[in-house]
N, C-alpha and C positions, 0 to 999 in steps of 0.2 A: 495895785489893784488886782484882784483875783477875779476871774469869769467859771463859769459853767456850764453849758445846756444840761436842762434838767428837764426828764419828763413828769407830769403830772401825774401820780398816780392812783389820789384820792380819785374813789367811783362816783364823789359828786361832786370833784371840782375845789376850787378853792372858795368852800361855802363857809359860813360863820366860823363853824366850829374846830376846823381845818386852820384857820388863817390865825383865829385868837392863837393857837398854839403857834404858829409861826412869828406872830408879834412877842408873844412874853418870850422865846427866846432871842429874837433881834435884839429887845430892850435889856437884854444883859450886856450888852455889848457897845464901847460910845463908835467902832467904824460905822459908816454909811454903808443899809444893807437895802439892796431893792433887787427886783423882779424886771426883770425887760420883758416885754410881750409887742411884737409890731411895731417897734421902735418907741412903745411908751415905756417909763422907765414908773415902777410902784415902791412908793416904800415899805418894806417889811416891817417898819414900827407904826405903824397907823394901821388900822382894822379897816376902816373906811375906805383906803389907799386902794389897801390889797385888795378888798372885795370888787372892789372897781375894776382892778384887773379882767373880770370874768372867766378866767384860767379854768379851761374845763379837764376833765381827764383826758389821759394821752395827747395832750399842748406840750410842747417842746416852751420853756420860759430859759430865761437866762440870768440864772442868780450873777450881782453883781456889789463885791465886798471893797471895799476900801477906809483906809484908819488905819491907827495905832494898834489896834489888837484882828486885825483882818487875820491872820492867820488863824483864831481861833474860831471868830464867828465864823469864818466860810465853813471850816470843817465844820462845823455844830449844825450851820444852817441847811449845809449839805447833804448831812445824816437825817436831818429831820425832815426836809422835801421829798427824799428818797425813799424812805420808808412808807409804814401805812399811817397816813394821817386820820384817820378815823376810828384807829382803837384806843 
């Protein structure tokens, strides 16, 4: 299992349009990929999941990989939480 704190740093959060892009990358991937927030844990493959989360900008979350191919989804998911989710 691979951890992370990650800050948020879409300027609105992990809103629809934000998170679809964080789903179609998780779903390249068969590890189990979620989001810790306040000890709830979101799956990064569900849109629904994630939006749930409410993850606003500047939230510390905690990407959390595990599987067969975890090494590659964390990196992936890692670069793409970290960046700007909005362009």
């Amino acid at each position: 299992m691979l951890e992370k704190l990650i800050v948020i740093k879409s300027e609105t959060g992990l809103h629809a349009r934000p998170a679809a892009l964080i789903v179609k990358e998780a779903q390249k991937y068969r590890s189990k990929i979620a989001l810790v927030k306040n000890d709830n844990e979101y799956s990064c493959k569900s849109i629904m999941n994630l939006l749930s989360s409410g993850a606003r900008k500047d939230e510390e979350v905690l990407l959390r990989v595990s599987g067969e191919d975890e090494e590659a989804a964390f990196e992936a998911l890692a670069k793409l939480l970290e960046g700007n989710l909005e362009a």
